[in-house]
BASEPA-548871 format. One record per residue (C-alpha): residue number from 1; residue in one letter; x, z, y. Coordinates in pm, whole numbers. Each point is the difference from the previous one (the first is absolute). Example, Ala and Ser with C-alpha at 12.3 -4.5 7.8 and 13.67 -1.06 7.14 Angstrom:
<nodes>
+-----+--------+--------+--------+--------+
| num | residu |      x |      z |      y |
+-----+--------+--------+--------+--------+
|   1 |      a |   1230 |    780 |   -450 |
|   2 |      s |    137 |    -66 |    344 |
+-----+--------+--------+--------+--------+
</nodes>
This chain:
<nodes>
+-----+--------+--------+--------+--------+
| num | residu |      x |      z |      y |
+-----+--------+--------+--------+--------+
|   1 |      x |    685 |    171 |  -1636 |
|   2 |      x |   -387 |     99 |     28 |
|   3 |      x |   -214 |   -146 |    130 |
|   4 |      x |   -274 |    133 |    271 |
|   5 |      x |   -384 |     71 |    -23 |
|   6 |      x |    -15 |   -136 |    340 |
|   7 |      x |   -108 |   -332 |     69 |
|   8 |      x |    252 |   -287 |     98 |
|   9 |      x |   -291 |   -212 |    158 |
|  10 |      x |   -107 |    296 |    195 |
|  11 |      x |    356 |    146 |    149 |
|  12 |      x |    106 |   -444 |     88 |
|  13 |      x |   -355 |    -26 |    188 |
|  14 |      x |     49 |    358 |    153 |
|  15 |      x |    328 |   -112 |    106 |
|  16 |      x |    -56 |   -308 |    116 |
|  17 |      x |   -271 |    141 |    240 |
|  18 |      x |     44 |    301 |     83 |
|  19 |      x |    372 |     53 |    -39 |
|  20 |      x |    121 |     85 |    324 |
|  21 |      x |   -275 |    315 |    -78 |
|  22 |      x |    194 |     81 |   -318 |
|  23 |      x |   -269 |     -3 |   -175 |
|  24 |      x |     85 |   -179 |   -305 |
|  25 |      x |    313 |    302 |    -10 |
|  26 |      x |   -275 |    285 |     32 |
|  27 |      x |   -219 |   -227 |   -317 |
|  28 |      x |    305 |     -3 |   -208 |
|  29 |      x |     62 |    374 |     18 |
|  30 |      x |    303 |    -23 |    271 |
|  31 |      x |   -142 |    216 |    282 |
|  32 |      x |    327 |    103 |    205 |
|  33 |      x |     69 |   -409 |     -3 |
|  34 |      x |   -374 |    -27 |     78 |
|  35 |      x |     48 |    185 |    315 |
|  36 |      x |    290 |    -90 |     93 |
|  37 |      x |    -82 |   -344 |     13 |
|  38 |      x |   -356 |    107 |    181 |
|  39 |      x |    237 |    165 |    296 |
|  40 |      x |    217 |   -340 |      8 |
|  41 |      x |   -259 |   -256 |   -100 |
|  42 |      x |    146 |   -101 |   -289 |
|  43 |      x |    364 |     19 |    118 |
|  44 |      x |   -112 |   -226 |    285 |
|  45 |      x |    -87 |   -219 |   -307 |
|  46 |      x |    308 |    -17 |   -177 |
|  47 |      x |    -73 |    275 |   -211 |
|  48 |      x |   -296 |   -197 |    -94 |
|  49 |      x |    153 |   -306 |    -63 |
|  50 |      x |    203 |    189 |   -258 |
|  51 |      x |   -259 |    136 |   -171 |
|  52 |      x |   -208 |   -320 |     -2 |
|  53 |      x |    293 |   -174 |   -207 |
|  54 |      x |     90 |    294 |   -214 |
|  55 |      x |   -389 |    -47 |    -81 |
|  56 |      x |     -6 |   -403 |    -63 |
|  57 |      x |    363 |     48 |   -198 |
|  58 |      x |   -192 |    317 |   -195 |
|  59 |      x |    261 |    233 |     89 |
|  60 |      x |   -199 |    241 |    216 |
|  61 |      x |    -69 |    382 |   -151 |
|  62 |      x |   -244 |    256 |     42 |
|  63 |      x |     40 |    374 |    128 |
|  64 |      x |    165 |     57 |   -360 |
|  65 |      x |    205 |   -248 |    -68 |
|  66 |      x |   -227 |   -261 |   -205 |
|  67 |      x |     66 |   -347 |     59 |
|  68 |      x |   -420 |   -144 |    118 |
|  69 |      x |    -26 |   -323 |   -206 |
|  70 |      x |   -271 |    -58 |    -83 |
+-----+--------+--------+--------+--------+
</nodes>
């Protein structure tokens, strides 16, 4: 799979503090999640929680499918 231009360091630290905004989804190109998770704060922060793994386990993908890495 390919990998994304965006920054991993970037979209964990966005996550980690402001991911009940969504902002690490709206960084990575996912801007329906991105609001969807600004409306719910993050899926009340389980959404976030998600995300925050998927990151650490390198998992996560941007707005077009590209695993960020690196």
């Amino acid at each position: 799979m390919e990998q994304s231009e965006k920054s991993w360091l970037t979209t964990v630290l966005l996550c980690f503090f402001l991911g009940g905004l969504g902002i690490h989804s709206f960084y990575a190109g996912k801007t329906v999640n991105g609001i969807i998770q600004l409306l719910t704060c993050g899926g009340c922060g389980v959404w976030t929680l998600i995300d925050f793994i998927m990151l650490l386990t390198k998992k996560y993908t941007d707005g077009e499918g590209k695993i960020i890495s690196e």
